[in-house]
Biopython code that builds the backbone (N, CA, C, O; Angstrom):
import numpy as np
from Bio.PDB.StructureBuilder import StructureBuilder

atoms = [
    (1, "UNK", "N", (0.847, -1.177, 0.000)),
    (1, "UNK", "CA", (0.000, 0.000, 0.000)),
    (1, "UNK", "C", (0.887, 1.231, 0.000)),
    (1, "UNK", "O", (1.799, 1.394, 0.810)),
    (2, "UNK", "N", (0.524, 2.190, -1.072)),
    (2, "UNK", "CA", (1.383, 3.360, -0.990)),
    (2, "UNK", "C", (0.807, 4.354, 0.275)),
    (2, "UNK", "O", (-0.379, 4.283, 0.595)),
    (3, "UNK", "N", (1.756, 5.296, 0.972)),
    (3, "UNK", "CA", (1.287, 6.336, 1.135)),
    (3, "UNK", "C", (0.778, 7.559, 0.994)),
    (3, "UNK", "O", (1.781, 8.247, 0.803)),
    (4, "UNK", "N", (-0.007, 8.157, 0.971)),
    (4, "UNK", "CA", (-0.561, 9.094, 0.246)),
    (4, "UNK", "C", (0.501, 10.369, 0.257)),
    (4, "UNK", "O", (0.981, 10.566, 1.373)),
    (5, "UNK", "N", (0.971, 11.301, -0.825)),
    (5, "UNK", "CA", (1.698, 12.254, -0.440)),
    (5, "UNK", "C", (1.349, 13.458, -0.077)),
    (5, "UNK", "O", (0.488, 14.243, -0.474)),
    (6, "UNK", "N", (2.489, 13.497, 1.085)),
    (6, "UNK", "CA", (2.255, 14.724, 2.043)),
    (6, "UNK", "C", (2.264, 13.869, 3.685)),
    (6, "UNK", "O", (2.654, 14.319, 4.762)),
    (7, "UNK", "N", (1.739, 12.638, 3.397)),
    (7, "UNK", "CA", (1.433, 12.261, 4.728)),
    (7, "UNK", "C", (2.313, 11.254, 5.110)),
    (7, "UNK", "O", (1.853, 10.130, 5.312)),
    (8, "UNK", "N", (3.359, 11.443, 5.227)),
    (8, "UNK", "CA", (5.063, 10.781, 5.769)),
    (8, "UNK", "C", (4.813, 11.478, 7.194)),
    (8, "UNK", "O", (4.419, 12.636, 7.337)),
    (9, "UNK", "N", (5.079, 10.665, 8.113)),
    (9, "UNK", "CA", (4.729, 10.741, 9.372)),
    (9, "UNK", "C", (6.164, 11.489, 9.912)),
    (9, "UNK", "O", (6.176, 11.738, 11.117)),
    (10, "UNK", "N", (7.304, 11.848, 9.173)),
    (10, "UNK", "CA", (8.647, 12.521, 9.557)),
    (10, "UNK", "C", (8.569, 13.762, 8.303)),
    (10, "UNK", "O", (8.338, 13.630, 7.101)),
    (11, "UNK", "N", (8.875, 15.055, 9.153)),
    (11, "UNK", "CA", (9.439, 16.390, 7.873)),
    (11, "UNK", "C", (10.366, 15.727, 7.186)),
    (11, "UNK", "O", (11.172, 14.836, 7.455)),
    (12, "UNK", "N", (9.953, 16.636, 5.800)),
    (12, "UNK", "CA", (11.178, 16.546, 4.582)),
    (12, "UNK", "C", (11.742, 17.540, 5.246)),
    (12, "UNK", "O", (11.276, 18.350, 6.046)),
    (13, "UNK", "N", (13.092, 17.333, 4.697)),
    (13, "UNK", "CA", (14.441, 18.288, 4.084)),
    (13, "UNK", "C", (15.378, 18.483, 3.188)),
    (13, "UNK", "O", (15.439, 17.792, 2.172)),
    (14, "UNK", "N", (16.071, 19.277, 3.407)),
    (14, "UNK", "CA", (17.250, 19.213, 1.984)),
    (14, "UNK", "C", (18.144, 17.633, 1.742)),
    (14, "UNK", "O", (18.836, 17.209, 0.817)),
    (15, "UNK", "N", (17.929, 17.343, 2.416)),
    (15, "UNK", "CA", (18.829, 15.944, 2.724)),
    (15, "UNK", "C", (18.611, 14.913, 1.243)),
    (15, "UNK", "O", (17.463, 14.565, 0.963)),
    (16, "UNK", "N", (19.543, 14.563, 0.533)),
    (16, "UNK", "CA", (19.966, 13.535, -0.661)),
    (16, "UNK", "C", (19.055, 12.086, 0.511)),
    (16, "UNK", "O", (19.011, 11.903, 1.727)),
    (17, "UNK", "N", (18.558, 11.460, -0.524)),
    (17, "UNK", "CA", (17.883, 9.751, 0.242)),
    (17, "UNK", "C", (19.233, 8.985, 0.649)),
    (17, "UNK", "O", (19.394, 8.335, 1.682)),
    (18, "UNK", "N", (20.203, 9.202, -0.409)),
    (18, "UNK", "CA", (21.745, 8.942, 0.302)),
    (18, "UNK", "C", (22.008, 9.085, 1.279)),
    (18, "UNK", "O", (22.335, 8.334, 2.197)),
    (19, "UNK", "N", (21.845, 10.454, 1.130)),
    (19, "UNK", "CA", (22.808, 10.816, 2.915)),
    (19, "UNK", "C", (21.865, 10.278, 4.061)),
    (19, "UNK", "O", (22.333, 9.599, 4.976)),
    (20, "UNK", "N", (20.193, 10.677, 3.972)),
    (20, "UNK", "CA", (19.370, 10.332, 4.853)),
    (20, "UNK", "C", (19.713, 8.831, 5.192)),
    (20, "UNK", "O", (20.068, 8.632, 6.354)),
    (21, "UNK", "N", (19.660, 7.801, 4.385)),
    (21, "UNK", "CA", (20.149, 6.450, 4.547)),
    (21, "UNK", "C", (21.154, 6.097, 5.335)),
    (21, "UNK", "O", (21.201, 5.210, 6.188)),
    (22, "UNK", "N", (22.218, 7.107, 4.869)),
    (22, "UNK", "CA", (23.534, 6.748, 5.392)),
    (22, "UNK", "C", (23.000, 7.397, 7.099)),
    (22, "UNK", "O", (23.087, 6.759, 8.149)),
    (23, "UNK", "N", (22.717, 8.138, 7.013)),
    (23, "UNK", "CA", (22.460, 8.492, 8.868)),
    (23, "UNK", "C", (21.427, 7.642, 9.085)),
    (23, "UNK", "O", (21.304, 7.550, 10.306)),
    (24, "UNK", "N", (20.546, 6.911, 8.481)),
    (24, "UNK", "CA", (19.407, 6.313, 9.546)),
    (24, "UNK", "C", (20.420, 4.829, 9.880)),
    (24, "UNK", "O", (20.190, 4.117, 10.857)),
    (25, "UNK", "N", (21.651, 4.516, 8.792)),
    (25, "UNK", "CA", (22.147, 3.421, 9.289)),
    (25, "UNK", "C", (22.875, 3.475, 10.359)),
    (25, "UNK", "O", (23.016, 2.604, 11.217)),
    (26, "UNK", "N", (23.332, 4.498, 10.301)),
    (26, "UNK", "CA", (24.513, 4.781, 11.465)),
    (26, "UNK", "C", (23.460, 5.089, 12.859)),
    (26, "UNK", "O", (23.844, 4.694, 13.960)),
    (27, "UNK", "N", (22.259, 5.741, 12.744)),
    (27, "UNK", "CA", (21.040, 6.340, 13.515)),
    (27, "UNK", "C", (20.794, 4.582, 14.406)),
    (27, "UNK", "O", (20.644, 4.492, 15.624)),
    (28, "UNK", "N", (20.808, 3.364, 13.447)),
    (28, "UNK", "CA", (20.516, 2.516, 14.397)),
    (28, "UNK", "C", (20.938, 1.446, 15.227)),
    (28, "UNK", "O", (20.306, 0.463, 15.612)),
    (29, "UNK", "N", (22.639, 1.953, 15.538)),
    (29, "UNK", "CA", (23.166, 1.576, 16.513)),
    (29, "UNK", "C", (22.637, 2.776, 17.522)),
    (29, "UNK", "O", (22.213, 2.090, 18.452)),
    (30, "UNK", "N", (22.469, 3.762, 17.797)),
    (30, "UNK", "CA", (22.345, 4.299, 18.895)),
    (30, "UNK", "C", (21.058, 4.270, 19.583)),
    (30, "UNK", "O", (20.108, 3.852, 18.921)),
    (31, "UNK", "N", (20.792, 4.734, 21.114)),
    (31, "UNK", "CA", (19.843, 4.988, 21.988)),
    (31, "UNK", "C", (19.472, 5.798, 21.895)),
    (31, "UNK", "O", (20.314, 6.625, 21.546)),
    (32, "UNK", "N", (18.000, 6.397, 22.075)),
    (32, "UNK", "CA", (17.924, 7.586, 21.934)),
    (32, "UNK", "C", (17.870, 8.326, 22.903)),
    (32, "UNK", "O", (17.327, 7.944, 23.939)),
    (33, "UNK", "N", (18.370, 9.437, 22.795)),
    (33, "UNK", "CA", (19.442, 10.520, 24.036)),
    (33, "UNK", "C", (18.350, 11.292, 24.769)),
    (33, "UNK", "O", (18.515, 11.650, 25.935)),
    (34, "UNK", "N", (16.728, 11.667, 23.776)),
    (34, "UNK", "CA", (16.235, 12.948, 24.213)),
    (34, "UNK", "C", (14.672, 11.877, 24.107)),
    (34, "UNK", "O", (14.262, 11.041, 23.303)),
    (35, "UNK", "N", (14.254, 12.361, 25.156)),
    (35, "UNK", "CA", (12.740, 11.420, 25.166)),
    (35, "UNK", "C", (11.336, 12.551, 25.242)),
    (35, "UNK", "O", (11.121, 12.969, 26.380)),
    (36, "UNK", "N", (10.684, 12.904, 24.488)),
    (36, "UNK", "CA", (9.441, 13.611, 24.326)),
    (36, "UNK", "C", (8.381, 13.019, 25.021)),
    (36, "UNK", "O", (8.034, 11.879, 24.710)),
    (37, "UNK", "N", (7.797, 13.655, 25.953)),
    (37, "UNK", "CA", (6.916, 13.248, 27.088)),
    (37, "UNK", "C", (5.470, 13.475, 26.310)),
    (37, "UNK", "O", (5.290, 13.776, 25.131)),
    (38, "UNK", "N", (4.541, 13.242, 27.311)),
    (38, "UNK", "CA", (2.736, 13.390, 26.747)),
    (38, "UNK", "C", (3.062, 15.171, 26.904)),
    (38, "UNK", "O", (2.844, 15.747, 25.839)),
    (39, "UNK", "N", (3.401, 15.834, 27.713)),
    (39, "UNK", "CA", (3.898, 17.179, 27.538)),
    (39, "UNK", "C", (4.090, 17.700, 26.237)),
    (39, "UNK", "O", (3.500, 18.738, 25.936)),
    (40, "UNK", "N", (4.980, 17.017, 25.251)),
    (40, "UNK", "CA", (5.604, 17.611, 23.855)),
    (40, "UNK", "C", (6.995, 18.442, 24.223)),
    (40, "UNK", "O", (7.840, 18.483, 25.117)),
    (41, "UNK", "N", (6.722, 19.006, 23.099)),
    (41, "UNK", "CA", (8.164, 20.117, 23.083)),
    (41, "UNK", "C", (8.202, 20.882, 23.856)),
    (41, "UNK", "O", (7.585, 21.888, 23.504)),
    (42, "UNK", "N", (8.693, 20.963, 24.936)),
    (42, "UNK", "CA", (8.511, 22.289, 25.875)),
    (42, "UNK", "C", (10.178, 23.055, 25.801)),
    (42, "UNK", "O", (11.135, 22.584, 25.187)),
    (43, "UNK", "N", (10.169, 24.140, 26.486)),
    (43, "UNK", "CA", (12.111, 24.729, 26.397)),
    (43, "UNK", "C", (12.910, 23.967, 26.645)),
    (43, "UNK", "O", (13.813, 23.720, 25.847)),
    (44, "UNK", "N", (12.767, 23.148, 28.275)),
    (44, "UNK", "CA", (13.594, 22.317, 28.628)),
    (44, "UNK", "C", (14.009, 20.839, 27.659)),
    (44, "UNK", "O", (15.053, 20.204, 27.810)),
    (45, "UNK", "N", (13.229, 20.602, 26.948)),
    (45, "UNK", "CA", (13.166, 19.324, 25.984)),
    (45, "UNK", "C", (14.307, 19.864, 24.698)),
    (45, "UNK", "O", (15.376, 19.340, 24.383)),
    (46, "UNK", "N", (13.652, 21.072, 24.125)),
    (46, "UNK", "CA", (14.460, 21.886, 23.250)),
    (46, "UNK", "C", (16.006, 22.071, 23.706)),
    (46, "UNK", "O", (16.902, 21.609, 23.000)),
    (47, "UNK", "N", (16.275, 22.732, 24.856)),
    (47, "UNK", "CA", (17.474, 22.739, 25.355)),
    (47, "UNK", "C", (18.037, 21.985, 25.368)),
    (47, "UNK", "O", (19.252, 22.143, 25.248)),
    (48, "UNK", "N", (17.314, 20.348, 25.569)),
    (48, "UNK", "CA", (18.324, 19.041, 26.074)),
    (48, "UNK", "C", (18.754, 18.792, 24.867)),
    (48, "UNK", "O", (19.930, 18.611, 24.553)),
    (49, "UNK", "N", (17.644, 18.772, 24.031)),
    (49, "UNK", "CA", (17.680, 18.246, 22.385)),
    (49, "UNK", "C", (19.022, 19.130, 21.299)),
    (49, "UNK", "O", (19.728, 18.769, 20.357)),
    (50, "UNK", "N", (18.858, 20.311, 22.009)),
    (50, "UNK", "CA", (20.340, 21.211, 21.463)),
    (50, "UNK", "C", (21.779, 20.711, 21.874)),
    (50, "UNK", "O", (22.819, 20.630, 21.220)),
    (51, "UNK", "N", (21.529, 20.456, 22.966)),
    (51, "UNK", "CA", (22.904, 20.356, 23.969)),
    (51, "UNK", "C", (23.141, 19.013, 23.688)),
    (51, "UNK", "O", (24.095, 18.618, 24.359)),
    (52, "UNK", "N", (22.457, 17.761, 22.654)),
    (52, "UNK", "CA", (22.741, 16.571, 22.547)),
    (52, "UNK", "C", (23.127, 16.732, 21.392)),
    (52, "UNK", "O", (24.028, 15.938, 21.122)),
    (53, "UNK", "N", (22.734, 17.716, 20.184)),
    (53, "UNK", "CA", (22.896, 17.728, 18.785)),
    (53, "UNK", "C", (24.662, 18.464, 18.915)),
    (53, "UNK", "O", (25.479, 17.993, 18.124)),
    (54, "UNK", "N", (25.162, 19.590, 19.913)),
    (54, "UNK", "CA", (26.023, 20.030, 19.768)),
    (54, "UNK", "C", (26.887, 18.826, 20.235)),
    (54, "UNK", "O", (27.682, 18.742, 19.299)),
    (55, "UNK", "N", (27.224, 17.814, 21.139)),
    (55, "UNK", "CA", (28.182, 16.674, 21.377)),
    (55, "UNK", "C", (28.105, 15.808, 20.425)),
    (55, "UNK", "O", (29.143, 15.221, 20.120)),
    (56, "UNK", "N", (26.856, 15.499, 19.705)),
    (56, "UNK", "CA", (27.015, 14.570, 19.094)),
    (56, "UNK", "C", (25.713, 14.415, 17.429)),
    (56, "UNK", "O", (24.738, 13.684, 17.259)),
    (57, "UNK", "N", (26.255, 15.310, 16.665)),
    (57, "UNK", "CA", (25.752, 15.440, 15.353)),
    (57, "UNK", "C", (24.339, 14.739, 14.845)),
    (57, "UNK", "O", (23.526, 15.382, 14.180)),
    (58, "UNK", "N", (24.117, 13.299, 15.238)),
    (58, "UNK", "CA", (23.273, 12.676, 15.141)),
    (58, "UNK", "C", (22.310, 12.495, 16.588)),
    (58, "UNK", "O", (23.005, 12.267, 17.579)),
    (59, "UNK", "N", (21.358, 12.540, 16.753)),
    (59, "UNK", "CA", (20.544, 12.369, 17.505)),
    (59, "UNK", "C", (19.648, 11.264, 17.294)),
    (59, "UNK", "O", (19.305, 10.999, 16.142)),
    (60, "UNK", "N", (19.135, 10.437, 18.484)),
    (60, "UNK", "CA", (18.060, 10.014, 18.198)),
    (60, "UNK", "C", (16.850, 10.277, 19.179)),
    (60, "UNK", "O", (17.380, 10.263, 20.290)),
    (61, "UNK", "N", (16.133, 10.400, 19.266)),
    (61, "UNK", "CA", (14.717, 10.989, 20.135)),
    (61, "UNK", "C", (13.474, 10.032, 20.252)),
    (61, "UNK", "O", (12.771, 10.108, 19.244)),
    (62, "UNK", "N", (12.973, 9.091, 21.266)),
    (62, "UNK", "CA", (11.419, 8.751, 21.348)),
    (62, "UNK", "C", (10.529, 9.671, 21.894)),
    (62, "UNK", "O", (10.587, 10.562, 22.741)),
    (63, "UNK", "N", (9.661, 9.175, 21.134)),
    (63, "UNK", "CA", (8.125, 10.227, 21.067)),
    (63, "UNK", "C", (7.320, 9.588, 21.961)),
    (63, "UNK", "O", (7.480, 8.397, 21.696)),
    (64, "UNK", "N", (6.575, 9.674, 22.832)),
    (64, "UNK", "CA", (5.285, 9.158, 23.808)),
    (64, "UNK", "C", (3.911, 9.102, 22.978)),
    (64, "UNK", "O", (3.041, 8.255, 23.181)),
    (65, "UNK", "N", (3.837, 10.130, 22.008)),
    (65, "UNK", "CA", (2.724, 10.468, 21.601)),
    (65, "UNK", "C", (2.494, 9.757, 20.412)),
    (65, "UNK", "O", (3.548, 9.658, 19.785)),
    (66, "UNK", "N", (1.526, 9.212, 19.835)),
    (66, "UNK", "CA", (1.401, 8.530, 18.846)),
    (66, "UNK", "C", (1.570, 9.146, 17.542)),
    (66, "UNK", "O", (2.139, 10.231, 17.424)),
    (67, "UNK", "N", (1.230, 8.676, 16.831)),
    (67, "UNK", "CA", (1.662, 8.693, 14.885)),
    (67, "UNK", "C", (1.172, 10.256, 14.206)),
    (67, "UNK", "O", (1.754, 10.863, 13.308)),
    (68, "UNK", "N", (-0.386, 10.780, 15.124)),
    (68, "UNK", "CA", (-1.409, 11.723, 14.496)),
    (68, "UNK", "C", (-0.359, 12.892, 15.081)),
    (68, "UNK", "O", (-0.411, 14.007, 14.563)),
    (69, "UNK", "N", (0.579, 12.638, 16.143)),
    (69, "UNK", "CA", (1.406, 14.123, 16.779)),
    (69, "UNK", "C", (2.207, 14.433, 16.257)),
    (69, "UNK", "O", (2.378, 15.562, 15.797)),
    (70, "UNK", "N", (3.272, 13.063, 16.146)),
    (70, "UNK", "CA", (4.730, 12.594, 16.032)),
    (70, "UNK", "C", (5.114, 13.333, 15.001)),
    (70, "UNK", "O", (6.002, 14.104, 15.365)),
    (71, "UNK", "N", (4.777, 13.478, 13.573)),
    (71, "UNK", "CA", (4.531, 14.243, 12.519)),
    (71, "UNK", "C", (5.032, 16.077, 12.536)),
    (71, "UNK", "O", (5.724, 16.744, 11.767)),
    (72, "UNK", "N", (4.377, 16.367, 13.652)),
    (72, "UNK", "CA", (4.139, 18.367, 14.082)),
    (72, "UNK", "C", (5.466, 18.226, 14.854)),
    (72, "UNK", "O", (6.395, 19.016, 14.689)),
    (73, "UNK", "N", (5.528, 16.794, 16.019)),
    (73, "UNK", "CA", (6.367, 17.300, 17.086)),
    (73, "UNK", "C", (7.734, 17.294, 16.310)),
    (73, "UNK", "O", (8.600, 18.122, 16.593)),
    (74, "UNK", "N", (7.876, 16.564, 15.550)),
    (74, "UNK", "CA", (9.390, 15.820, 14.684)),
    (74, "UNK", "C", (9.839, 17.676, 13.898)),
    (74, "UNK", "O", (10.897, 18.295, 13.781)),
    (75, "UNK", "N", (8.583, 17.935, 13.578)),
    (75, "UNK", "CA", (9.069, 19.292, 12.358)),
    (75, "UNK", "C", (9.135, 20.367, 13.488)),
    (75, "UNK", "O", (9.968, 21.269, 13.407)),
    (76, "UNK", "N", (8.221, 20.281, 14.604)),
    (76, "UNK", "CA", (8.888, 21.921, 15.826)),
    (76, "UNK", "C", (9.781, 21.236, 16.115)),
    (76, "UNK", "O", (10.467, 22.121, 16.627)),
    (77, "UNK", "N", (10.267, 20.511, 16.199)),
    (77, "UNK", "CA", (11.812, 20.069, 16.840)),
    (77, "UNK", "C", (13.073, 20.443, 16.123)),
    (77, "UNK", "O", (14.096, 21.044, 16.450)),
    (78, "UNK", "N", (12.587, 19.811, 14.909)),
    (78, "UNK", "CA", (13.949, 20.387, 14.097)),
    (78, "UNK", "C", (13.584, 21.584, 13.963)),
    (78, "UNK", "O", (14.674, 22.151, 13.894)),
    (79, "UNK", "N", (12.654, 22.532, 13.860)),
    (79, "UNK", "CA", (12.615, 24.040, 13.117)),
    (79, "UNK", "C", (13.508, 24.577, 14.834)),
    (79, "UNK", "O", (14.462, 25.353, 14.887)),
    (80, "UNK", "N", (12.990, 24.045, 15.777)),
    (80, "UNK", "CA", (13.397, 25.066, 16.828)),
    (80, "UNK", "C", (14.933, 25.073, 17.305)),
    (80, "UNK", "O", (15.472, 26.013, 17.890)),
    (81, "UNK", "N", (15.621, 23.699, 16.903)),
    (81, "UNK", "CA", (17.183, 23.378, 17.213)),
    (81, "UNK", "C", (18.216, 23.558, 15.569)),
    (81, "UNK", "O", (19.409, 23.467, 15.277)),
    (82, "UNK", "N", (16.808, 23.878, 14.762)),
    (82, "UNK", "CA", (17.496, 24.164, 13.098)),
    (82, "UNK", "C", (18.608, 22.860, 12.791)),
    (82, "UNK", "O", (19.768, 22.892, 12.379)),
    (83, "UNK", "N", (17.687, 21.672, 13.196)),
    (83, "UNK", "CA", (18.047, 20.354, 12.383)),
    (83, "UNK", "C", (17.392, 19.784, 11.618)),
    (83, "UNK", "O", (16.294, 20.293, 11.392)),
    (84, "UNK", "N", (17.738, 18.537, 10.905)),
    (84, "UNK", "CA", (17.025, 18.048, 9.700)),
    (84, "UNK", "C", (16.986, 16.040, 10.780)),
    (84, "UNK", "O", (17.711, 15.233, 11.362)),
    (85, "UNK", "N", (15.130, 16.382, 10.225)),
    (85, "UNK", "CA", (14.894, 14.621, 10.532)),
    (85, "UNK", "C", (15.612, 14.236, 9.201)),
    (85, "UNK", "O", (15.639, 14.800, 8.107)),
    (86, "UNK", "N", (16.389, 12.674, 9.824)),
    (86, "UNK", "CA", (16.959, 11.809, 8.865)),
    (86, "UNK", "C", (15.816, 10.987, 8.783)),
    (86, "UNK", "O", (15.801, 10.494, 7.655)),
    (87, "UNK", "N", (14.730, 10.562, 9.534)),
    (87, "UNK", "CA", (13.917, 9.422, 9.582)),
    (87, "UNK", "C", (13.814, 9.014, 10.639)),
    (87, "UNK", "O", (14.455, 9.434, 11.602)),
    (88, "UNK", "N", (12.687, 7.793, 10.673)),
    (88, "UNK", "CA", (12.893, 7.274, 11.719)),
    (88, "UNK", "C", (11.669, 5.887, 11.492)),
    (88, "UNK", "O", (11.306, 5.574, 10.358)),
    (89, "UNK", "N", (11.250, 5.311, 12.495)),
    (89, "UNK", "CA", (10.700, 4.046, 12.452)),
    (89, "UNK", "C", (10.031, 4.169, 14.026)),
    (89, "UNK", "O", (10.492, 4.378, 15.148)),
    (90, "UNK", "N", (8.674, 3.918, 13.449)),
    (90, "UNK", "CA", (7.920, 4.137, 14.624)),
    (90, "UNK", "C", (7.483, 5.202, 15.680)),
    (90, "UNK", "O", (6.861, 6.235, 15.433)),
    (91, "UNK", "N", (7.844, 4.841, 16.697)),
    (91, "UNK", "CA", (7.718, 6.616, 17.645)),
    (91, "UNK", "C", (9.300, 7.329, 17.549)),
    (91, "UNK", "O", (9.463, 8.419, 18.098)),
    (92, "UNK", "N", (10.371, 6.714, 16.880)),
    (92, "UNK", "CA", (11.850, 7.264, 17.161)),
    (92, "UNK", "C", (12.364, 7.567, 16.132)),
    (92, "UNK", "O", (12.509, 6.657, 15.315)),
    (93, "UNK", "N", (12.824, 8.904, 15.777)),
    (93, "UNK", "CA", (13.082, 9.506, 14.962)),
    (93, "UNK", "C", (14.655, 10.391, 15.283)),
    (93, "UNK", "O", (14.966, 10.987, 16.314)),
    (94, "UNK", "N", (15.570, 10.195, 13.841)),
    (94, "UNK", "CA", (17.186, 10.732, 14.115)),
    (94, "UNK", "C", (16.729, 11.719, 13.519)),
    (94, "UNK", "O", (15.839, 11.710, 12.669)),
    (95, "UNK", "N", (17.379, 12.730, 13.981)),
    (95, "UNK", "CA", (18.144, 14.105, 13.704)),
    (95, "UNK", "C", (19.246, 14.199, 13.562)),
    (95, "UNK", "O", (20.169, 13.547, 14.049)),
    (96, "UNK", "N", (19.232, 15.444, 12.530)),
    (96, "UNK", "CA", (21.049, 15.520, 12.516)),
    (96, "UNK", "C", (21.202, 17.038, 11.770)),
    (96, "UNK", "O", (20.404, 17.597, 11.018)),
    (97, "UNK", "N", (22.536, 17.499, 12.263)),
    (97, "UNK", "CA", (22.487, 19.122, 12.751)),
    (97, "UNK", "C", (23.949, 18.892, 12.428)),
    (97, "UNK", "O", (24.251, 17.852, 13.012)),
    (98, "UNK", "N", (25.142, 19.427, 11.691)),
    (98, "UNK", "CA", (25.726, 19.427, 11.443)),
    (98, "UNK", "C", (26.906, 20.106, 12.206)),
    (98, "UNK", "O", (26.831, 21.291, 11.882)),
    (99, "UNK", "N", (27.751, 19.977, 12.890)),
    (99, "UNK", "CA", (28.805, 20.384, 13.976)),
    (99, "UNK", "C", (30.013, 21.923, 13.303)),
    (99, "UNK", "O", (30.874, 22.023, 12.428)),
    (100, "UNK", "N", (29.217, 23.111, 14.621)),
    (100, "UNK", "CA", (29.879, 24.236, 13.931)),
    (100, "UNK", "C", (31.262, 24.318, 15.023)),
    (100, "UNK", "O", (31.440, 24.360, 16.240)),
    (101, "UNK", "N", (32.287, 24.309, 13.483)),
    (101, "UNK", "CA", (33.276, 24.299, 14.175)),
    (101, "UNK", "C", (33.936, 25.828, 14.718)),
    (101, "UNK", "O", (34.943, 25.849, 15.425)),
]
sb = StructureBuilder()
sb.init_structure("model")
sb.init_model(0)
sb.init_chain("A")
sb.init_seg("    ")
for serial, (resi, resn, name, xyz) in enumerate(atoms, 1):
    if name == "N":
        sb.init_residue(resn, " ", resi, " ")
    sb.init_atom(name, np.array(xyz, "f"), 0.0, 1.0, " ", f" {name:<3s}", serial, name[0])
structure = sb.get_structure()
């Protein structure tokens, strides 16, 4: 069954399906660092979610909230830490923010 377009449960970005690939492979050895409560995005979540993207380029994040949220919360997340979802599978979704040197 296709999905209908527009309704990919993760934001697009500039990101090549290459590169996205290449980070969701590398995306699934790790834990995810930043956990989104029934709360959502609040500052403190944002802050943690910054301060994990600056140590370590790739992120990964679980969501509490189901599939109909996950969608809004995934795109204020990256718009507010100005990262790009690589993808993700299920409620857990990588980010990745590129390291200013």
């Amino acid at each position: 069954m296709r999905r209908a377009e527009g309704s990919a449960p993760y934001p697009k970005n500039n990101m090549t399906s290459a590169e996205k690939a290449a980070l969701r492979a590398r995306a699934q050895t790790l834990k995810p660092s930043v956990h989104i409560g029934k709360d959502g995005i609040t500052p403190p979540i944002i802050k943690e979610f910054d301060t994990a993207l600056r140590k370590a380029e790739l992120v990964k994040v679980r969501f509490a909230e189901g599939r109909e949220v996950l969608r809004k919360q995934c795109e204020e997340l990256a718009a507010a830490a100005q990262a790009e979802c690589a993808g993700g599978v299920g409620r857990v979704a990588a980010f990745y923010r590129k390291k200013v040197s």
